[in-house]
N, C-alpha and C positions, 0 to 999 in steps of 0.2 A: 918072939915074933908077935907082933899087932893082931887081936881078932879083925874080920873082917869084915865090912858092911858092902853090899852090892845097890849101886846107884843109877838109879834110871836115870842116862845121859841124852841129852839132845843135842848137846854142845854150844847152846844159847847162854846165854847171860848168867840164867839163875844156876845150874846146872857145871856151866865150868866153874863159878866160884864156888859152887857147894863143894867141890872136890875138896882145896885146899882146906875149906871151912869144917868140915866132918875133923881132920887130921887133927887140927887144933883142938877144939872143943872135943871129942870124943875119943882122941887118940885111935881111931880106927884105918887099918889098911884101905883104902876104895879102890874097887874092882867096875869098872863103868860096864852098863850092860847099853846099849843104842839098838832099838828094836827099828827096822826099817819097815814101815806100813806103809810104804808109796806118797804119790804127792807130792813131790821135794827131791830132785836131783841131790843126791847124796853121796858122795865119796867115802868108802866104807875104809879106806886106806886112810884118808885124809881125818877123818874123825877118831880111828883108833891113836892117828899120830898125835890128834891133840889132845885123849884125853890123859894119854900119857905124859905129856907135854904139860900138864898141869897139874897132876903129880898122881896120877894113878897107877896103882901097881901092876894092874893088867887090865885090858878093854874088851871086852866081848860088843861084836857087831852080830846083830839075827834080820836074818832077810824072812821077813816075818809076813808078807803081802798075800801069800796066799789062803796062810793061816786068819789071817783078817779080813778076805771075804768071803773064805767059806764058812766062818764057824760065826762070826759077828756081825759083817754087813748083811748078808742075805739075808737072814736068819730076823733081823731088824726089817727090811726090806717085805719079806714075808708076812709079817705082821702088820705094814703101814706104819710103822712109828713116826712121830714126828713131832718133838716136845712141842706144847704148847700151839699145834697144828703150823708149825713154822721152821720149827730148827731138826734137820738131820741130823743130829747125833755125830758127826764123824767124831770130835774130843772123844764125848762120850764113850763111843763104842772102841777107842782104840786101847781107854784107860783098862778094863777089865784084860787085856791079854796083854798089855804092857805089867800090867801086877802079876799076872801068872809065869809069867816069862822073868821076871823079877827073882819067885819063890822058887824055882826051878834051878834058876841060877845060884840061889842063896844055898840050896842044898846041896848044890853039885860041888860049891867052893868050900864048903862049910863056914860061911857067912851067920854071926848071930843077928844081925840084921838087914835090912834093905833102905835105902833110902828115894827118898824125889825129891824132885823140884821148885812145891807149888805152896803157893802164898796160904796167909789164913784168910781167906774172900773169897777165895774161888771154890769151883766143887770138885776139882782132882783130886783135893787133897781127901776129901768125901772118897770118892772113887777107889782110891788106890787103896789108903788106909781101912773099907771096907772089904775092901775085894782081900786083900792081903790075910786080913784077920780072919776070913773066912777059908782060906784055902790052908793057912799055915799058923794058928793060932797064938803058936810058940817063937814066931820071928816077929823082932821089936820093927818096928817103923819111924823112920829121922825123916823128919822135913825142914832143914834147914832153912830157908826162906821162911817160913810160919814161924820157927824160933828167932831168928837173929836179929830182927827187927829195925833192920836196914829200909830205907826209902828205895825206890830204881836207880835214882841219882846216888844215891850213897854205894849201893853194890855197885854201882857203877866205876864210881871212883876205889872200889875196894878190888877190883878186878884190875884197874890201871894201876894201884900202887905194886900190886903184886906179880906185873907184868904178864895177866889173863888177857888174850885177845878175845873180844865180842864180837858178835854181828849187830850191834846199837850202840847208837848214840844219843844222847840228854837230845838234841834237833830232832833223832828222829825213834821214839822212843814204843815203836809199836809193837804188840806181843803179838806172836803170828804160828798159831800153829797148824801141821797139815798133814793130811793124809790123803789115803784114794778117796773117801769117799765128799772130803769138805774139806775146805781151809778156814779158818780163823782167825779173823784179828779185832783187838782191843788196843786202849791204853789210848796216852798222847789227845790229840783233838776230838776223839771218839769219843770220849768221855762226855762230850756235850751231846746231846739228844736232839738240840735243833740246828748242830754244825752239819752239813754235808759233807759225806765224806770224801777226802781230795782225791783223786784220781790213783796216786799212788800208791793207794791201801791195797787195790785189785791187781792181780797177780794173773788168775786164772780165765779171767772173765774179758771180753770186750763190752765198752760201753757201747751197750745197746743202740743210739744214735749212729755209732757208728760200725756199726754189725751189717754184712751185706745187706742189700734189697732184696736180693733174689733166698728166697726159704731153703735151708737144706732137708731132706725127708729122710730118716731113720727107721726101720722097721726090725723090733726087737722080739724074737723068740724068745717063750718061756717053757718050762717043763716042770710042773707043779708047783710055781711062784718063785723060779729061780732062773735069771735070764742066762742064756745058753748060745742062742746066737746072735751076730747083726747081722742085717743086711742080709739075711738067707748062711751067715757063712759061721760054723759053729766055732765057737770061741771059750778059750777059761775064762771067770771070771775075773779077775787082773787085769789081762787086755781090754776087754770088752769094757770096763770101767775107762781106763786110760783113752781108748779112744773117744768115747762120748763125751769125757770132757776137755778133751782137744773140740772135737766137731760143735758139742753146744757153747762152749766156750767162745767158741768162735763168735758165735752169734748169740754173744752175750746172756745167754741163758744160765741161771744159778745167781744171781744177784742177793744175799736177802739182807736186810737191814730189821735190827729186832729188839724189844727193849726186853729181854726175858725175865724171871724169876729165878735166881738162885737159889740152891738148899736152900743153904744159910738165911737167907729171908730178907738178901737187899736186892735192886733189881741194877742190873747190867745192860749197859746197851754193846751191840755186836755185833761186829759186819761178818758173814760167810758168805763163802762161795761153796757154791755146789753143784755144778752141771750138770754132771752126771748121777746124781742121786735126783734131782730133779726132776729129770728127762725120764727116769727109771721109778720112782715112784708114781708119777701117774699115767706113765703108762702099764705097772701093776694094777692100779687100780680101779683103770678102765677094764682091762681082763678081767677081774673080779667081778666087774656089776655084771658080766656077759656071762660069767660062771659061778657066780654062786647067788643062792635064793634070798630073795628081799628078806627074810627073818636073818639069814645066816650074816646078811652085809651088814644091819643094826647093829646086830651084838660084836660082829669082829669091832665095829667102830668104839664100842666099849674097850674092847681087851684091845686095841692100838692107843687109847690114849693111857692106861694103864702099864701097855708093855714098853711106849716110849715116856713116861714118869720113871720108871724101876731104873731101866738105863740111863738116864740123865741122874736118877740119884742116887747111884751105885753099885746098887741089888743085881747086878747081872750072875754072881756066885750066890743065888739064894734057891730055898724052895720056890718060894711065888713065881720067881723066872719059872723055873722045871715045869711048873702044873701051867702057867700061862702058853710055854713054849710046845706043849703037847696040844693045846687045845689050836694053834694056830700052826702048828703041821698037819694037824686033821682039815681045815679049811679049804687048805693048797690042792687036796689030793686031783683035782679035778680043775685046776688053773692053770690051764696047758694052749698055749695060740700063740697068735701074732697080733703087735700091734703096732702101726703106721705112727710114728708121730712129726710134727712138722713143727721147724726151728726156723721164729725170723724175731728179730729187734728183741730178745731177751725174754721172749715166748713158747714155751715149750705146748704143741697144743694135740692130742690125740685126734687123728683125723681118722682111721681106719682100726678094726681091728677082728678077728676070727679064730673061731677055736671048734675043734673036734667035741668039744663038752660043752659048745654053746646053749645057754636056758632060751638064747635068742628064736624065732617060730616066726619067719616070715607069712606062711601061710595065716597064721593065728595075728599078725602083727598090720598086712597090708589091709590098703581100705579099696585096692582097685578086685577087677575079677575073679584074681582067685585067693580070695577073702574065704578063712575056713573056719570062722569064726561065727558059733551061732546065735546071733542075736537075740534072738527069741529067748532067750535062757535069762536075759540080763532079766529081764522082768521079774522072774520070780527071785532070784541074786538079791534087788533092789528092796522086793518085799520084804525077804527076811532080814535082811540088812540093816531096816531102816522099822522093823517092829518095835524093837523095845522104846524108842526113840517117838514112834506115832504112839504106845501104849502109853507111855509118860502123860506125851501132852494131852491125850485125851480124859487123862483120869486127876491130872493134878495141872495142866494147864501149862502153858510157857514159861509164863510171868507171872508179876504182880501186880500186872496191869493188864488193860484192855491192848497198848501195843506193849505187845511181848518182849523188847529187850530196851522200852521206854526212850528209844530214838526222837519219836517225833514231837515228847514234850521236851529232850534232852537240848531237840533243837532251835527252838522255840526258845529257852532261857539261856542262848548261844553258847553251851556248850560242848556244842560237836557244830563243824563246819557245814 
């Protein structure tokens, strides 16, 4: 009997040929694992049937969605990630528990390895091969696509001789991957940076142009940075995602077109959708400026662009996660309200929001009668404020001139307008 290797299946392209491709080259049994993380009408019948169908020796399917928003979307969510202030993480954040579920499986089968899908360009292969290494030290890792050095067109044709059905064709050749909280697509026309993307790439989204007139309004509870309900009506997080990106969807909210940074160190351009991460992100982080202190909001702004880098570059099984992910659950403890948001033409815009931990002090904020705010204080506020700053100029001066930041000779020899 063949050792066994367990292959992260999607049943795409790369993925159904990697089956046959392990048998040959590695002589290994493959055992398909298909983690379902939402996003994709999926037949769990229908994928076990093909990956059998393609010569694997058993298929394991995991209904994985819930596990993937409570222990990795939120939790990202919570934090504000958002690589590069632009990309929700959905890939991202679905690679760390597709590798754990991976190793889980590899032990349960007695598998000496695991395998995926993913090219040498991309950062999954980053992902998975990190997260792997770190959870199971002693299980090898196969990435067929990064080894076998096949073109799209070539696997392509390596799939048709062998009689593998695909979801692509050389016509229409786009990589698309999806989950609850984003979809993804690359390849094909995308690859140009000044092509617009055809209309056919979006899935999730309506174009905006053509997204009602009339705004739909949303108001989502939170309870310590973790949204709980819509509309007043409390919900798991699963649902509550799927619906939001049905409703903003709707109204073409989650658009984003991005050219980012890879690891690896070439840059990608990449269309996602994401409505509902969208929608949910800022309106976390309007709850946030209402609960927590202008020093605390700086610094999280530090650890979200740090804790969405770790995720985009694989680190989600590391210490720096643990010590980052402690300090951004202490943040939340008091992130608890509602907030209003209002969806038109691919707009997602916070229009309302209230919390029992509000820092918000209308009495201390209004300028009409019952203003409780005591002016008279600013005065001396102003003085000490602004001491060391008068103590400067009085002892060592502005400048090095008679006008202090040399404007008006600057302007004079034309250069400042």
């Amino acid at each position: 009997m063949a050792d066994k290797v367990v292959l992260a299946y999607s049943g795409g392209l790369d993925t159904s040929a990697a089956v046959r491709w392990i048998g040959e080259k590695y002589n290994l049994d493959v055992v398909t694992l298909t983690a379902d993380l939402g996003g994709e009408t999926r037949d769990a019948d229908a994928v076990r049937e093909k990956a059998l169908k393609v010569g694997a020796v058993k298929a394991l399917v995991v209904d994985a969605r819930e596990l993937f928003v409570t222990h990795f979307v939120f939790r990202a969510l919570q934090a504000d990630a958002l690589y590069e202030g632009v990309y929700p993480l959905a890939t991202a954040l679905g690679r760390p528990l597709i590798a754990k579920l991976l190793v889980d499986a590899a032990v349960e089968e007695g598998a000496v390895a695991v395998a995926h899908g993913c090219t040498g360009k991309g950062n999954d292969q980053v992902r998975f091969d990190v997260s792997v290494s770190a959870l199971a030290p002693h299980i090898k890792t196969i990435a067929p696509a990064r080894e076998w050095g096949m073109s799209r067109e070539e696997t392509i044709a390596y799939a048709e001789r062998h009689g593998i059905p695909v979801p692509v064709t050389v016509d229409s050749p786009y990589s698309v991957d999806e989950n609850l909280w984003g979809r993804s697509a690359e390849c094909g026309v995308l690859e140009d940076p000044w092509a617009e993307p055809p209309d056919e790439v979006y899935s999730w989204t309506r174009a905006p142009k053509d997204a009602p007139d009339k705004p739909a309004y949303v108001e989502i509870g939170f309870d310590r940075g973790i949204p709980v309900s819509l509309d007043g009506r409390e919900t798991d997080g699963v649902a509550l995602i799927e619906e939001l990106n049905r409703v903003a969807g709707e109204h073409g909210v989650g658009r984003i077109d991005h050219v980012e940074n890879r690891l690896i160190g070439i840059k990608s351009r990449e269309i996602y959708e994401a409505p509902a991460a969208t929608v949910l992100l800022a309106a976390h982080r309007a709850l946030e400026a209402m609960t927590l202190s202008k020093d605390q909001m700086r610094f999280k702004d530090r650890v979200a662009m740090e804790y969405a880098d770790l995720i985009y570059n694989g680190l989600w099984f590391s210490h720096f996660h643990q010590d980052l992910a402690f300090y951004v659950a202490s943040t939340q403890r008091n992130v608890t309200g509602t907030v209003r948001m209002k969806l038109l033409k691919g707009n997602a815009t916070v229009v309302g929001r209230k919390s029992p931990k509000s820092l918000y002090s209308l009495g201390l904020a209004t300028y009409d009668k019952d203003d409780q705010f005591d002016h008279a204080t600013s005065l001396g506020f102003i003085h000490i404020w602004g001491l060391p700053v008068k103590t400067q100029a009085e002892i060592q001066g502005l400048g090095q001139r008679d006008d202090p930041l040399g404007e008006i000779e600057d302007e004079k020899r034309g250069l400042i307008p």
